[in-house]
N, C-alpha and C positions, 0 to 999 in steps of 0.2 A: 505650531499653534499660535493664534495670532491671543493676544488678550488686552482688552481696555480692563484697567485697573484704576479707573476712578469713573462710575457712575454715579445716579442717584433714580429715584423714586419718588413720586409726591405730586405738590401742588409746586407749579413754575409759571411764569409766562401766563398766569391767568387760566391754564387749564391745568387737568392732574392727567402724567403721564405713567401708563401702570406699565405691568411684567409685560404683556401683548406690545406695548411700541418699543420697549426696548427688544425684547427679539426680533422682531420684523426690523427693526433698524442695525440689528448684528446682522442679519442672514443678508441685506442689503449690503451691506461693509465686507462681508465676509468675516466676522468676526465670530472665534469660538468660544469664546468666555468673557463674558463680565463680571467683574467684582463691584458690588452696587455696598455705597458706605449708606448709613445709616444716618437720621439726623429728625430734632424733634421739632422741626420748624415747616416741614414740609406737608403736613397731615401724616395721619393713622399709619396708612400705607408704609411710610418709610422709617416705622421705629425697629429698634433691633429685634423685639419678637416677633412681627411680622414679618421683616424681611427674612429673619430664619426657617420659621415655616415655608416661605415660597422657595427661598431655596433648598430645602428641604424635598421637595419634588421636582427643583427644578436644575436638572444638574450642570446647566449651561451658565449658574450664576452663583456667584458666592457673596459672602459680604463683612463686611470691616462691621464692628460695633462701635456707637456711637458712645463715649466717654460725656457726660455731664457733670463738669469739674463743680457747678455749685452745691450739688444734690451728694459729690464723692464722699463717701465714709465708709466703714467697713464693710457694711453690709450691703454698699452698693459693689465696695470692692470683690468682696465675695461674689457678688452675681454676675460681674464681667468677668472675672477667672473660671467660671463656671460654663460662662460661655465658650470659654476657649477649650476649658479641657472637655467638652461636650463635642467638639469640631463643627457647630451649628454656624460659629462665626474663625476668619482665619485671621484674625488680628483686632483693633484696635484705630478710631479716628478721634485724635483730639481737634476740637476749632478755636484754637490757640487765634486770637485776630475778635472773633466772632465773640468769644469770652475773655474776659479783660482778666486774663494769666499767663505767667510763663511758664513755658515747659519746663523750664529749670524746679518749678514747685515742688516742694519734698512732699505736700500731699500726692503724687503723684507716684512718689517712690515705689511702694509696695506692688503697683502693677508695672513697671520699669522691672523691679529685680523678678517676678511672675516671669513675661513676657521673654528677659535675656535669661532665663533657664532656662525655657522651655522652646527657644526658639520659636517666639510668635510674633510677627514685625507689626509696630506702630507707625501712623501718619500724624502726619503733623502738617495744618492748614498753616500755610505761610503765604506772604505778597500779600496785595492788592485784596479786599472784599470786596463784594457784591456791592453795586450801586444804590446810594440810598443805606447802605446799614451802617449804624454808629458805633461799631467795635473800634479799635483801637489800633492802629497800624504798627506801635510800637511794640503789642506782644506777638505781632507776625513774622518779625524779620525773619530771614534764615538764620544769621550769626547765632539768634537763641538756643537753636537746636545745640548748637557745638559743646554747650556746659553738658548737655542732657548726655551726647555722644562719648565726652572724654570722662565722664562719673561711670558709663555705663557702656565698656567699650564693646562688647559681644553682643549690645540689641541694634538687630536690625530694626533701621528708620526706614524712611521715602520720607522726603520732604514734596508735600504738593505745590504740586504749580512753581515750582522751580524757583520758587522766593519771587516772581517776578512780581517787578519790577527788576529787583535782584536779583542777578541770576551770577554775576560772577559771585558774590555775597556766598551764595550759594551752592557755586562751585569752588568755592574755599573749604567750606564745611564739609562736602563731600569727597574731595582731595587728602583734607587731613584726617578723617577718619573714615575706618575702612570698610565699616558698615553699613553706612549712610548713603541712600540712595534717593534719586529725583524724580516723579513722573513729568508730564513733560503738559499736563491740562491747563483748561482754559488763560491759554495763552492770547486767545483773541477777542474779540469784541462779542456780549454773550446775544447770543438771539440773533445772529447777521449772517449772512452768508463770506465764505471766507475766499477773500479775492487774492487774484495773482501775487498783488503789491502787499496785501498780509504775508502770504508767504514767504516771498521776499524778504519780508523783515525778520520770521523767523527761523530763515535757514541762516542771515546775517548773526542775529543774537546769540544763537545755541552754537554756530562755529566760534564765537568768541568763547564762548565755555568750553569747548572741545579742543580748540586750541592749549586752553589753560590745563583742561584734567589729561591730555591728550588722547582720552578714548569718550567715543559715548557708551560707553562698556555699562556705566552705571546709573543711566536711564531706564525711563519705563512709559510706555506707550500709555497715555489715559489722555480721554477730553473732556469729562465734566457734564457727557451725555445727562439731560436733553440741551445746557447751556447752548450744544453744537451738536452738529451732522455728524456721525460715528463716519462715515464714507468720505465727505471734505475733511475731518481729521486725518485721515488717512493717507489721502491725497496730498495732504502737508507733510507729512512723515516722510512718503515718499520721494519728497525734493530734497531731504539731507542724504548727504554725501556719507551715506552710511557702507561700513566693508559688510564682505559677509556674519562674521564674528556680530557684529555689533548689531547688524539689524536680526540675529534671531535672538540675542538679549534681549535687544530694547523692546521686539514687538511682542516675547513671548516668554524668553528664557528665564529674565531676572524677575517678572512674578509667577514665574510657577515653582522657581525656588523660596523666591521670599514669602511668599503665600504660601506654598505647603500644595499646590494645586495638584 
């Protein structure tokens, strides 16, 4: 089973891209599941109750719930725990970067100790933001993850987008704890078509991290769909020098474990 494990839904690029282009863009990719995050910057379409509903009929998609750290307090806490023990949503997206917090925040706590009983894995928005938006580069780093990881050693993470910039950064965090996993998204230029000489750079980069963790064991296939082509993501994938082991993790294994899928 192939799976992108970082989509989205919404308003992009000047138009809004619904549930219809992203299938038609899996069944082009050959892809069998998307896990579509939630986020309230995109329009209607892509808040956590609507994207549960569609996935609710739609068994090819699943979706992360979107955490709004200014809004968090009990009774929002209640209602994201609510989501999970409902299995409407299979985890949790913080935009750590986008929202000027650390992950390390003890308001944060209560769904951390949720999530590592119950085995339900959190994202956490690290690297580089979107063009144009004035969050804060310093609550994206990866290194931040690592307080979150060693307080909280049994909850599965992904760190998205690989900290890049950071990616050895990155690949420390995910070395030292054993939990902690990477997806591998918008690693290129968003809205472009992705050329040879992208490539290039990012079989160079992620070898240097694979050097370091020595396995891509603990990767995870996602592009950030519609940022990029679910089939030129692909196609990059397929220039790493992946064993077999490693590419049924990376393109399918490690989120259908860590998701629950």
């Amino acid at each position: 089973m192939t799976v992108d494990c970082h989509t989205h839904l919404g308003d992009a690029d000047g138009r809004i891209y619904g549930p219809d282009d992203l299938l038609r863009s899996m069944d082009a990719a050959g892809i069998d599941l998307s896990v579509i995050i939630a986020e309230r910057t995109s329009g209607e379409l892509s808040t956590t109750e609507n994207l549960a509903a569609l996935a609710a009929k739609q068994p090819r998609f699943k979706v992360l719930a979107d955490v709004n750290f200014e809004a968090l307090d009990v009774g929002e806490i209640n209602t994201l725990v609510g989501w999970l023990e409902s299995g409407r949503v299979v985890g949790l997206k913080f935009y750590t970067g986008y929202e000027e917090y650390y992950a390390s925040n003890e308001k944060l706590f209560p769904l951390y100790e949720y999530c590592q009983e119950h085995g339900k894995p959190v994202m956490f928005h690290t690297g580089a933001l979107e063009r144009a938006n004035r969050g804060l580069l310093k609550y994206s780093h990866p290194l931040t993850i690592d307080e979150v990881a060693h307080k909280f050693p049994a909850l599965r993470i992904v760190i998205a987008h690989m900290g890049n910039p950071w990616l050895l950064d990155c690949g420390a965090v995910m070395a030292k704890n054993e939990h902690v996993y990477a997806d591998v998204s918008a690693f290129f230029d968003e809205f472009k078509p992705i050329t040879p000489e992208d490539v290039e750079i990012f079989v160079k980069r992620l070898s240097d991290v694979r050097l370091f963790l020595g396995s891509y064991e603990k990767f995870l296939f996602g592009t950030d769909w519609p940022l990029y082509e679910q089939a030129e993501y692909l196609a990059a994938m397929d220039a790493l020098p992946l064993t077999a082991r490693e590419r049924a993790l990376v393109m399918g294994g490690n989120a259908q474990s860590l998701f629950g899928l």
